[in-house]
LUMTOR-141724 format. One record per residue (C-alpha): residue number from 1; residue in three letters; x, y, z. Coordinates in nm, 3 decimals. Layout:
LUMTOR-141724
+-----+-----+---------+---------+---------+
!   k !   r !      xx !      yy !      zz !
+-----+-----+---------+---------+---------+
! NUM ! ALA !       X !       Y !       Z !
...
+-----+-----+---------+---------+---------+
end
This chain:
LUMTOR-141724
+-----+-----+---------+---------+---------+
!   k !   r !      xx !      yy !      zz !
+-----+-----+---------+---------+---------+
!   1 ! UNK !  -0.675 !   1.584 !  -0.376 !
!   2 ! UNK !  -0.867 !   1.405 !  -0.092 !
!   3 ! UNK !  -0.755 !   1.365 !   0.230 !
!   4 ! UNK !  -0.845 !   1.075 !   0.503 !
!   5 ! UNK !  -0.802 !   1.024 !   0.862 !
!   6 ! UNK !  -0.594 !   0.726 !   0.872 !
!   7 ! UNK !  -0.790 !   0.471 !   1.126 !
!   8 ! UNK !  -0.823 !   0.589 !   1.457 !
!   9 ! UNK !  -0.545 !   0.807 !   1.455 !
!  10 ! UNK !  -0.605 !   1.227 !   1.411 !
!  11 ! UNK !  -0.362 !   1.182 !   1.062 !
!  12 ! UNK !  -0.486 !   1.262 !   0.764 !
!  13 ! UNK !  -0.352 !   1.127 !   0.451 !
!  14 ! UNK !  -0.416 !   1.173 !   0.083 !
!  15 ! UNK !  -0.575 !   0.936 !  -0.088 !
!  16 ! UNK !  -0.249 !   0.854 !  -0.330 !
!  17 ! UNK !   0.057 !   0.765 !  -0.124 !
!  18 ! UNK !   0.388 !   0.797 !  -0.372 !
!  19 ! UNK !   0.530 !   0.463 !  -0.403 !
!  20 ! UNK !   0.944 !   0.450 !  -0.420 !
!  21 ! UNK !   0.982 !   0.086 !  -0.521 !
!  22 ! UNK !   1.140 !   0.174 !  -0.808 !
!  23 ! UNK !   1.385 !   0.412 !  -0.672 !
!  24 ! UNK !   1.723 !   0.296 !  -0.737 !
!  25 ! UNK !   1.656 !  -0.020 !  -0.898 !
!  26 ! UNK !   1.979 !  -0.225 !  -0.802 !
!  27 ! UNK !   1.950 !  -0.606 !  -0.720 !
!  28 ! UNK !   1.612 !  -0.820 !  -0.710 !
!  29 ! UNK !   1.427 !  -0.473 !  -0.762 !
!  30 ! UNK !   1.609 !  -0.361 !  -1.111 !
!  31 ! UNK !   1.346 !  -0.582 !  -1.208 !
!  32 ! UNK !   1.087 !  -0.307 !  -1.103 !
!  33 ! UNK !   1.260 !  -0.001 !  -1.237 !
!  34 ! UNK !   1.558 !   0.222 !  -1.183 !
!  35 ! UNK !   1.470 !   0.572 !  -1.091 !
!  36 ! UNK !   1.777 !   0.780 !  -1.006 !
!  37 ! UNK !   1.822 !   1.102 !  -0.822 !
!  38 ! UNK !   1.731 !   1.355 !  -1.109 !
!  39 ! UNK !   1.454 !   1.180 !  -1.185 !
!  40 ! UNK !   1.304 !   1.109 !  -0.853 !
!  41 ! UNK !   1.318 !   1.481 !  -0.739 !
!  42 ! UNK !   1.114 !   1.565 !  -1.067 !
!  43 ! UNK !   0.896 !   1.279 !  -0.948 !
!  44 ! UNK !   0.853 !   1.406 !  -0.598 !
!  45 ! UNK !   0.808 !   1.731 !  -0.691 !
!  46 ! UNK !   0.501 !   1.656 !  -0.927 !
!  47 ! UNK !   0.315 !   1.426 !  -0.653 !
!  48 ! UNK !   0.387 !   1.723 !  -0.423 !
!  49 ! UNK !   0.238 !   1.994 !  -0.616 !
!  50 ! UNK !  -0.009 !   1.744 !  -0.667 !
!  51 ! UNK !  -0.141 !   1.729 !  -0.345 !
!  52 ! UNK !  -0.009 !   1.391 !  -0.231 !
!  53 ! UNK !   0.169 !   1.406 !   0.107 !
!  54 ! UNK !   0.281 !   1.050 !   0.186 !
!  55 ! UNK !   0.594 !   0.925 !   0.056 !
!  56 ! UNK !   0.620 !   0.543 !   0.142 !
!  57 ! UNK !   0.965 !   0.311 !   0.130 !
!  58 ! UNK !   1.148 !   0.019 !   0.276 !
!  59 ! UNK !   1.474 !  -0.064 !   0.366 !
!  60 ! UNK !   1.494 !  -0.354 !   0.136 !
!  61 ! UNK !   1.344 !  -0.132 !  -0.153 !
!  62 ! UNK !   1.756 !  -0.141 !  -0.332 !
!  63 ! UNK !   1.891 !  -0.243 !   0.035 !
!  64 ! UNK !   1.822 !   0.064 !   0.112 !
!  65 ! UNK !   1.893 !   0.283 !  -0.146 !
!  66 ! UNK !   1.528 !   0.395 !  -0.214 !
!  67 ! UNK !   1.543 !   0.531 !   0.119 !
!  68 ! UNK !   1.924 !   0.729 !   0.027 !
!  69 ! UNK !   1.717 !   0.899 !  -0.300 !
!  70 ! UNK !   1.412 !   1.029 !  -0.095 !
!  71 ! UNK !   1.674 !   1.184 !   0.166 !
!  72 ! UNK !   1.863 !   1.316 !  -0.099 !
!  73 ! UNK !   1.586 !   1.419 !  -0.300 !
!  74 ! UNK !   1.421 !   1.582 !  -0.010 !
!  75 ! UNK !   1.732 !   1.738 !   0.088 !
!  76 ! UNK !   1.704 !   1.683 !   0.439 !
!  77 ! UNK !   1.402 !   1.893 !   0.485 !
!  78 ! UNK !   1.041 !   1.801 !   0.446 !
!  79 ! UNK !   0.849 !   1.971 !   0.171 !
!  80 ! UNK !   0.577 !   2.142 !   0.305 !
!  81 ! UNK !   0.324 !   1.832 !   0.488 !
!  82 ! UNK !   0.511 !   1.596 !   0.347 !
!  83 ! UNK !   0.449 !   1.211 !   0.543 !
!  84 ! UNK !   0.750 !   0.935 !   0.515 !
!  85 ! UNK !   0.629 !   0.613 !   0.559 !
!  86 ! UNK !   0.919 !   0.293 !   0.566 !
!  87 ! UNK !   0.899 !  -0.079 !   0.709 !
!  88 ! UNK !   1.150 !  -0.321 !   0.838 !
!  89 ! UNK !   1.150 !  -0.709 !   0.869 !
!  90 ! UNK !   1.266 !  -0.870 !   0.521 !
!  91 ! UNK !   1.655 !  -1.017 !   0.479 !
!  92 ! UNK !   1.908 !  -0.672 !   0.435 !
!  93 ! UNK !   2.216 !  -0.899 !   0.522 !
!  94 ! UNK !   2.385 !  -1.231 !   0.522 !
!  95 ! UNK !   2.421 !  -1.186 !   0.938 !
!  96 ! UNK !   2.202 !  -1.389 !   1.169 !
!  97 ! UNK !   2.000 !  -1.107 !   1.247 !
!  98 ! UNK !   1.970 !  -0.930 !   0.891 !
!  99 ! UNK !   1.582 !  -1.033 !   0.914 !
! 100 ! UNK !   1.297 !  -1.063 !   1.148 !
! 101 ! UNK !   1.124 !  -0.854 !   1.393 !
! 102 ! UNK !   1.317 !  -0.848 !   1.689 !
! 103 ! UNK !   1.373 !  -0.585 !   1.900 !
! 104 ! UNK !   1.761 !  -0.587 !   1.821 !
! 105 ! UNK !   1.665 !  -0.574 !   1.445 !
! 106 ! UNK !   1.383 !  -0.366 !   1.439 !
! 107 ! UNK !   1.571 !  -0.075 !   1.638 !
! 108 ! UNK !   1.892 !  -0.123 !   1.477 !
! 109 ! UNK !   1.710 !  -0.084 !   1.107 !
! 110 ! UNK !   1.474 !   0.219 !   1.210 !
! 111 ! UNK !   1.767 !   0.420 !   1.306 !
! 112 ! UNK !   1.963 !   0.345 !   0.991 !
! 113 ! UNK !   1.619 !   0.435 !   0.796 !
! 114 ! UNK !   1.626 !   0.812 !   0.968 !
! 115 ! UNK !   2.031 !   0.833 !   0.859 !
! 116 ! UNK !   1.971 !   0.749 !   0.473 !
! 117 ! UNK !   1.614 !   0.931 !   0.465 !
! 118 ! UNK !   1.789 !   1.210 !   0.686 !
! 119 ! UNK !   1.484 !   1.291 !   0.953 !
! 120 ! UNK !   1.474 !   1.264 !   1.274 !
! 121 ! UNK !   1.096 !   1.065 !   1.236 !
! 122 ! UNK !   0.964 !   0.828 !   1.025 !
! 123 ! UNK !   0.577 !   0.888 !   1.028 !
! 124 ! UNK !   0.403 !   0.581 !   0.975 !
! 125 ! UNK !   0.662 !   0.240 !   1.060 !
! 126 ! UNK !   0.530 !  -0.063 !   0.909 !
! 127 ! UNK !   0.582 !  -0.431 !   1.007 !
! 128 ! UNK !   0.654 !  -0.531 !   0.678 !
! 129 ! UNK !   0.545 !  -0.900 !   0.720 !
! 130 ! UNK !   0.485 !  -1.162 !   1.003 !
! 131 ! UNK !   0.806 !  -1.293 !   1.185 !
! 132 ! UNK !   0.674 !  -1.667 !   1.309 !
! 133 ! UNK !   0.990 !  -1.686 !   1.497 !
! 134 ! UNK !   1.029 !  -1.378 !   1.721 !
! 135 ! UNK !   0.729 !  -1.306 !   1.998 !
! 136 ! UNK !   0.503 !  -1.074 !   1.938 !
! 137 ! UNK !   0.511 !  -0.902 !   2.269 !
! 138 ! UNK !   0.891 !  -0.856 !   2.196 !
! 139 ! UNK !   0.845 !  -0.667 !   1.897 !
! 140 ! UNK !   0.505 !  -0.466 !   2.000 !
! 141 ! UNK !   0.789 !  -0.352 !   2.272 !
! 142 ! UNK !   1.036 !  -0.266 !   2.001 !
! 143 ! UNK !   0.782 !  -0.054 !   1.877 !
! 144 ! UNK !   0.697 !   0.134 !   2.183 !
! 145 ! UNK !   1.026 !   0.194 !   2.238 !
! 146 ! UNK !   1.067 !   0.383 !   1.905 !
! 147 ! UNK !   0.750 !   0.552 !   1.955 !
! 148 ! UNK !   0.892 !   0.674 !   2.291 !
! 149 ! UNK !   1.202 !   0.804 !   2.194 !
! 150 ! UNK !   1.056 !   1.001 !   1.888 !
! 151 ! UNK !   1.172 !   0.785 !   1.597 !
! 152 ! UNK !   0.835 !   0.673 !   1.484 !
! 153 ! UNK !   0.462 !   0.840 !   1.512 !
! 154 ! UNK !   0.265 !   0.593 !   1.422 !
! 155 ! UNK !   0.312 !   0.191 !   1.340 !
! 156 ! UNK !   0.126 !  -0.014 !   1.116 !
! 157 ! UNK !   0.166 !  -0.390 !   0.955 !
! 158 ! UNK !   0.219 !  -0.460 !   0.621 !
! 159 ! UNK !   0.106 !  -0.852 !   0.455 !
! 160 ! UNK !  -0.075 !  -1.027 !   0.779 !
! 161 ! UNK !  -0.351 !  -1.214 !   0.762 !
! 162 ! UNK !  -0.645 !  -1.144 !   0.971 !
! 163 ! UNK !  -0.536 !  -1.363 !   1.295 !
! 164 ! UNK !  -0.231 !  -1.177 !   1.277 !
! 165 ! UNK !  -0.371 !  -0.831 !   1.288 !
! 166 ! UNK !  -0.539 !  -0.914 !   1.591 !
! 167 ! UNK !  -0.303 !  -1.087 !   1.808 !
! 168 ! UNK !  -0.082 !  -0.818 !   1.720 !
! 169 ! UNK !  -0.411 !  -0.553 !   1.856 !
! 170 ! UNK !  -0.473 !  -0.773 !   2.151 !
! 171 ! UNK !  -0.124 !  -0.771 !   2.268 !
! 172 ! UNK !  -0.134 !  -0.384 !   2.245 !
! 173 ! UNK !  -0.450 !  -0.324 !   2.403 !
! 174 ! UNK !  -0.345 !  -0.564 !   2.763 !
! 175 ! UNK !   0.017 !  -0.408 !   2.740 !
! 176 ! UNK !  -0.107 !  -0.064 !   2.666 !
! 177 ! UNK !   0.122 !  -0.041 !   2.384 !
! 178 ! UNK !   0.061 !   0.156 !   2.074 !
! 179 ! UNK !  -0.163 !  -0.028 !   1.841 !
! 180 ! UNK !  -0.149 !  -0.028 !   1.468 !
! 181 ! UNK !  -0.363 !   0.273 !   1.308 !
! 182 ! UNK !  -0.281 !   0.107 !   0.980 !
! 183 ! UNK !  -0.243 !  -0.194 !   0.749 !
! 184 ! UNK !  -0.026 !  -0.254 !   0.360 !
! 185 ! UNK !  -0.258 !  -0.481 !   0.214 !
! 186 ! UNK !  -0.289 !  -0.603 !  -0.156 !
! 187 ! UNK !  -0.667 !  -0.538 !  -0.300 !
! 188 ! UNK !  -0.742 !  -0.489 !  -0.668 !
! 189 ! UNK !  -1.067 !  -0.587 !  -0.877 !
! 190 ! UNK !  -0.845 !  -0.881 !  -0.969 !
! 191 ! UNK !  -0.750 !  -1.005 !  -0.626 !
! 192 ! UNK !  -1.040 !  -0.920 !  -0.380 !
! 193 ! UNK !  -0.906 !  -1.172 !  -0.089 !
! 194 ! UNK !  -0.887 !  -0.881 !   0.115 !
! 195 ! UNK !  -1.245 !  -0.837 !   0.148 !
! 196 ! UNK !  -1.271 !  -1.223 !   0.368 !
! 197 ! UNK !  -1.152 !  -1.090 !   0.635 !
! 198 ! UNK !  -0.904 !  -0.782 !   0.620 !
! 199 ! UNK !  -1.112 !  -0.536 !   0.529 !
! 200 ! UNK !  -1.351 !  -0.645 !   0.803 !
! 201 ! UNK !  -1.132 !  -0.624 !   1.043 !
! 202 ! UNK !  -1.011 !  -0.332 !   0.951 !
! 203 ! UNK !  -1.381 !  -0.125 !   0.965 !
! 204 ! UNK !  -1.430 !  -0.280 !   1.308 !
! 205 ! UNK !  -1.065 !  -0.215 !   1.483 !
! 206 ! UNK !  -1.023 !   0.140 !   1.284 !
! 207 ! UNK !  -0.716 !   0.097 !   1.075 !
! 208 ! UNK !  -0.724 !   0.241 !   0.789 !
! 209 ! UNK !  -0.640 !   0.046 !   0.453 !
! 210 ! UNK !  -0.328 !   0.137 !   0.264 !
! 211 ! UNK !  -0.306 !  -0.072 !  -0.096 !
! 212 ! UNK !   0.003 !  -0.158 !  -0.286 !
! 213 ! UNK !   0.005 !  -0.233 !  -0.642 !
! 214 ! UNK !  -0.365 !  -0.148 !  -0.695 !
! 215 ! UNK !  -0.266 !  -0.182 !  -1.065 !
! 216 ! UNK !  -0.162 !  -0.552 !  -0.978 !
! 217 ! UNK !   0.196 !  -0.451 !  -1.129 !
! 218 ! UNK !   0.026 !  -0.278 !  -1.391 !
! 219 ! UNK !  -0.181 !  -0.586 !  -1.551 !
! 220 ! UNK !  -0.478 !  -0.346 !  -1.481 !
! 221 ! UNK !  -0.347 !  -0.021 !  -1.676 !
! 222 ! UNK !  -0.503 !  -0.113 !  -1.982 !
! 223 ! UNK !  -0.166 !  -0.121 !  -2.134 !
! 224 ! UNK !  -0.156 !  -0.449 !  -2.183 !
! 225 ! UNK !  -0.389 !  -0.744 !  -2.344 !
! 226 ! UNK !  -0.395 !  -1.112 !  -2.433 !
! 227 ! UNK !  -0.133 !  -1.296 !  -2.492 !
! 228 ! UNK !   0.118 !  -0.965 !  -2.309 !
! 229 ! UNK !   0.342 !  -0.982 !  -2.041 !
! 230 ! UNK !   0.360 !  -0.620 !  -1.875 !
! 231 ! UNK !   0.769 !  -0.537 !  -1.879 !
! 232 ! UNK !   0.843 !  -0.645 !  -1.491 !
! 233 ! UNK !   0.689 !  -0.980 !  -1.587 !
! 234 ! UNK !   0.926 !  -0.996 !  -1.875 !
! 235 ! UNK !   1.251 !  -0.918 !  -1.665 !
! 236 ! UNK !   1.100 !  -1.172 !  -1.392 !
! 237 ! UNK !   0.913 !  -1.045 !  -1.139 !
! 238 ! UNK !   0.620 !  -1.232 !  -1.035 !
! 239 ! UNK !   0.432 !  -1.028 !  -0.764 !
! 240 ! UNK !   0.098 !  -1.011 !  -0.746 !
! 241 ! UNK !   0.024 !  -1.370 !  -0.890 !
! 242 ! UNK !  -0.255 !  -1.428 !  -1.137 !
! 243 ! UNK !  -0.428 !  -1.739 !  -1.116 !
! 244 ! UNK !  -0.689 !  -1.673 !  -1.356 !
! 245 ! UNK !  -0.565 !  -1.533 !  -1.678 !
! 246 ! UNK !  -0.893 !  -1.541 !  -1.871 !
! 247 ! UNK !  -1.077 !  -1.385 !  -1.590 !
! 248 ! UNK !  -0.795 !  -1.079 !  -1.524 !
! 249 ! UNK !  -0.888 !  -1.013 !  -1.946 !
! 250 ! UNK !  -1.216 !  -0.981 !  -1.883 !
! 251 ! UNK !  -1.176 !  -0.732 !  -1.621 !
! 252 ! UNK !  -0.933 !  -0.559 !  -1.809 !
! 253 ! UNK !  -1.159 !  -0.506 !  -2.118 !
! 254 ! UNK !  -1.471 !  -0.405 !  -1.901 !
! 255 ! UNK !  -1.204 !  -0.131 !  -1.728 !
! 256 ! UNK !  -1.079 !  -0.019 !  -2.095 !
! 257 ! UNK !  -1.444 !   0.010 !  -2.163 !
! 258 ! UNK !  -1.596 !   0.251 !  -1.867 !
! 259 ! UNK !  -1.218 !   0.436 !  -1.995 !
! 260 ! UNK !  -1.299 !   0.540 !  -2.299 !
! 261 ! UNK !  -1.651 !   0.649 !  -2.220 !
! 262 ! UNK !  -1.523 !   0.891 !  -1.937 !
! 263 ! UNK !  -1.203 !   0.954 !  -2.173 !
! 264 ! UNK !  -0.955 !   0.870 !  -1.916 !
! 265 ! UNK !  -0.767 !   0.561 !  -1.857 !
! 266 ! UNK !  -0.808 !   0.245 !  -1.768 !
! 267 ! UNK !  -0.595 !   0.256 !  -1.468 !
! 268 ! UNK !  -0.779 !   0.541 !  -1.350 !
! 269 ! UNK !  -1.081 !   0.337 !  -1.342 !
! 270 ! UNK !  -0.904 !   0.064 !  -1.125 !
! 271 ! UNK !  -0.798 !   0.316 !  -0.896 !
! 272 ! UNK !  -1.127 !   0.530 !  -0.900 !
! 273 ! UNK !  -1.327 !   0.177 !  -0.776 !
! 274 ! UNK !  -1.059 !   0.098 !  -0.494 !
! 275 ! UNK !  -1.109 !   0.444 !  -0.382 !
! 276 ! UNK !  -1.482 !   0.378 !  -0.307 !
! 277 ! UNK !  -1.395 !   0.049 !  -0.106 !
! 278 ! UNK !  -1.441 !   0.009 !   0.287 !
! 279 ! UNK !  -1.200 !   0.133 !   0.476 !
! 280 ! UNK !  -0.957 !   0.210 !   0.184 !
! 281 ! UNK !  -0.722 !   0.550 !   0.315 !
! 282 ! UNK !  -0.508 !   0.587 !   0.022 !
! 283 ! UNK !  -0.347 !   0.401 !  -0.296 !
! 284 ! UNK !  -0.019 !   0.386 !  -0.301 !
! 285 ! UNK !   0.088 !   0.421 !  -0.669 !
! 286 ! UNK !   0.433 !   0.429 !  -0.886 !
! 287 ! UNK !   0.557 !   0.464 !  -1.195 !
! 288 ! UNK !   0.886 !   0.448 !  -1.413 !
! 289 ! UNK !   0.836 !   0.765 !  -1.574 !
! 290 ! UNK !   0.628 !   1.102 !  -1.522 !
! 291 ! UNK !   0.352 !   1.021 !  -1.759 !
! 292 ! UNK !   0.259 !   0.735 !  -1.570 !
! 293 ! UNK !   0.233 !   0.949 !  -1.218 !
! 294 ! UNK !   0.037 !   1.183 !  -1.381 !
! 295 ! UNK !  -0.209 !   0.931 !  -1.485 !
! 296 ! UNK !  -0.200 !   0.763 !  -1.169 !
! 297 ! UNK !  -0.278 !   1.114 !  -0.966 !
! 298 ! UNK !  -0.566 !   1.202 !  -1.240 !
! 299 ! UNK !  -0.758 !   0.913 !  -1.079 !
! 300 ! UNK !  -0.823 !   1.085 !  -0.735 !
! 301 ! UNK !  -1.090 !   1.302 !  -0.929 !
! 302 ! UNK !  -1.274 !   1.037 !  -1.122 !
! 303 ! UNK !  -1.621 !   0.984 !  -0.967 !
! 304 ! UNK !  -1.809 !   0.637 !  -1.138 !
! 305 ! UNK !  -2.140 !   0.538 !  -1.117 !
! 306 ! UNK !  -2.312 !   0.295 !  -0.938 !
! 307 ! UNK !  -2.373 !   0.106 !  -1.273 !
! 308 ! UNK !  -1.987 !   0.122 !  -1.341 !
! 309 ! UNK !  -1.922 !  -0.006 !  -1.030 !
! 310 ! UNK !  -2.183 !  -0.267 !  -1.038 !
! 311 ! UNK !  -2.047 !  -0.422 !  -1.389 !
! 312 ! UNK !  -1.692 !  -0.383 !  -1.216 !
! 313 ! UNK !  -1.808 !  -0.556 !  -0.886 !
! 314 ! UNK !  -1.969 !  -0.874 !  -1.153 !
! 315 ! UNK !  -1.677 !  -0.906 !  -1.375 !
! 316 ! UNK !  -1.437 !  -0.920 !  -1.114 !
! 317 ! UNK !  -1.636 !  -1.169 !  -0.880 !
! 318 ! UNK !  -1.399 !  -1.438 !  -0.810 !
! 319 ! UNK !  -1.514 !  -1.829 !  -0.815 !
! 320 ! UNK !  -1.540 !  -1.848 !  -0.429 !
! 321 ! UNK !  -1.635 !  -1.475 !  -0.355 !
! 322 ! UNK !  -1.700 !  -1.540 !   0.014 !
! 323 ! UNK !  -1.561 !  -1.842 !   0.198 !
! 324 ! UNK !  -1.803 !  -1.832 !   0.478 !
! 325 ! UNK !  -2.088 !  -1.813 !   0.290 !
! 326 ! UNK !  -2.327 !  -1.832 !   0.606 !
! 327 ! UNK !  -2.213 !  -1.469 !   0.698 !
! 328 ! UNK !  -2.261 !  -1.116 !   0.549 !
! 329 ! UNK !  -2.104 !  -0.815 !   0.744 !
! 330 ! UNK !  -2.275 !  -0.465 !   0.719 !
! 331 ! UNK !  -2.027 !  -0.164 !   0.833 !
! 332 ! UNK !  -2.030 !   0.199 !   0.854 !
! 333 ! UNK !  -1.758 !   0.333 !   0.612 !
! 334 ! UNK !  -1.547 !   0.530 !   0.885 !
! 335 ! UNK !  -1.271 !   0.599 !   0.598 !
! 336 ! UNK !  -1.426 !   0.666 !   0.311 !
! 337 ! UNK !  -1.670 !   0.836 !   0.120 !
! 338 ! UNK !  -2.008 !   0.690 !   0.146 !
! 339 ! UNK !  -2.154 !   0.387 !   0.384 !
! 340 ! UNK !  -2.097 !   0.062 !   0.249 !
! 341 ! UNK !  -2.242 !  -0.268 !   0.219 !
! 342 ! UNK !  -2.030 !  -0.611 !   0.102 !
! 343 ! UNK !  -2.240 !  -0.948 !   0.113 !
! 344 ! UNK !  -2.252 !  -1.253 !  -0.072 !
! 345 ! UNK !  -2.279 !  -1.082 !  -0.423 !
! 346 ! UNK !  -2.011 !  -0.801 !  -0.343 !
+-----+-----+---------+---------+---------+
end
């Protein structure tokens, strides 16, 4: 397993996070799975011993019972170098203030995050989308506060957009509050938005990139084909949304191909190209059952060529690759493994 240093920050992560979405499965998120207690400790045991040491959750992941499993899975102690990661914003309640990202909410839902995961920290606390009505200032506060009283190492945002991310870093900087070493964003070969301006930013301002559903819900596993709905499409869930059908196929046949000839899958081959992005830390990566983890954590050792990732890079290309076409942007790859270059043709 590879470690990075996550932005700016001295923490290093792996480069697979374990992803607890599915843990519990009650409500809106039954949709996603329903991993119980026996089978999440077998879980977290394997992407332990695997080398993975970042665990990440929410407190809306089963209203909070995803967060009850990890503490009881974990037993209360932290195996070996083990990172939590959790965020806070989305509805939890029928109250008034049962959403948002005010200072009231944010503190009261941090400290019932370190009751069900039983620590005394949460590593990495994530903004888990903007809140248009509360000030920023007010919540950058919030976060200082926690940061100051031990509750929370680092903080991070999960879902902005790029004006966002840096109000959010300017506010920090002229308050000399802590800043965000980190960012949730969705990137896969089938939804590359993230390179316009998130991944930009994130190069320049040093946060390092973590990316949920890199498998875009697993449309990008290679398990499924034409005229196939992957099972959490079937029981209604509609995140990440595909706009181009035909286009997704093609990628997913050119992944399937570079598969077979390394003998691996084709997820691994989704994974193995993210990996190689700018400013990409780590993947964070789930499953329903074992089989699927293992796959998953098989993909932190898969090395393509440049060919593979060219024909990757081409079939994936979206109509509109770069909205201002008068620019290119040429970074230093602080984060991962090589120096990078993303223009016009990707």
């Amino acid at each position: 397993m590879e470690y990075r240093t996550l932005g700016r920050s001295g923490l290093k992560v792996s480069t697979l996070t374990m992803g607890t979405m599915t843990f519990g499965g009650t409500g809106a998120f039954a949709a996603v799975g329903k991993t119980d207690l026996d089978e999440a400790r077998r879980m977290i045991d394997l992407c332990i011993d695997a080398g993975i040491n970042l665990i990440d959750t929410a407190n809306v992941y089963s209203n909070g019972l995803s967060e009850e499993i990890i503490g009881e899975a974990l037993g209360g102690k932290r195996k070996g170098d083990v990172l939590i990661a959790s965020k806070a914003r989305m509805r939890i309640g029928k109250g008034p203030n049962d959403e948002g990202l005010s200072r009231y909410h944010l503190i009261r839902e941090c400290e019932k995050s370190l009751k069900r995961l039983k620590t005394d920290v949460i590593d990495i606390y994530f903004l888990h989308e903007w809140d248009g009505m509360t000030p920023l200032e007010e919540t950058i506060a919030a976060l200082d506060t926690l940061v100051c009283q031990g509750k929370v190492r680092y903080v991070g945002c999960s879902n902005y957009s790029g004006w966002q991310v840096m109000k959010a870093l300017g506010i920090s900087e002229r308050q000399h509050r802590p800043r965000f070493v980190t960012q949730q964003i969705h990137y896969t070969l089938e939804a590359r938005e993230a390179e316009y301006e998130l991944l930009p930013i994130s190069v320049d301002q040093g946060l390092g990139v973590l990316v949920w559903s890199p498998l875009a819900g697993g449309l990008l596993s290679g398990k499924y084909h034409r005229d196939q709905a992957t099972a959490r499409q079937l029981s209604g869930w509609s995140e990440p949304p595909i706009r181009d059908e035909e286009r997704l196929w093609r990628i997913v046949d050119v992944l399937v191909d570079i598969g077979k000839s390394h003998g691996v899958s084709a997820a691994q081959v989704a994974l193995a190209w993210l990996l190689g992005r700018p400013a990409v830390s780590s993947l964070i990566v789930g499953g329903r059952t074992e089989a699927q983890f293992k796959d998953n954590i098989a993909a932190a050792g898969l090395v393509l060529a440049e060919e593979e990732r060219s024909q990757l890079d081409a079939v994936s290309k979206p109509p509109v690759l770069y909205p201002y076409w008068h620019q290119q942007w040429t970074a230093k790859d602080r984060f991962g493994p090589a120096d990078l270059v993303l223009d016009r043709d990707g």
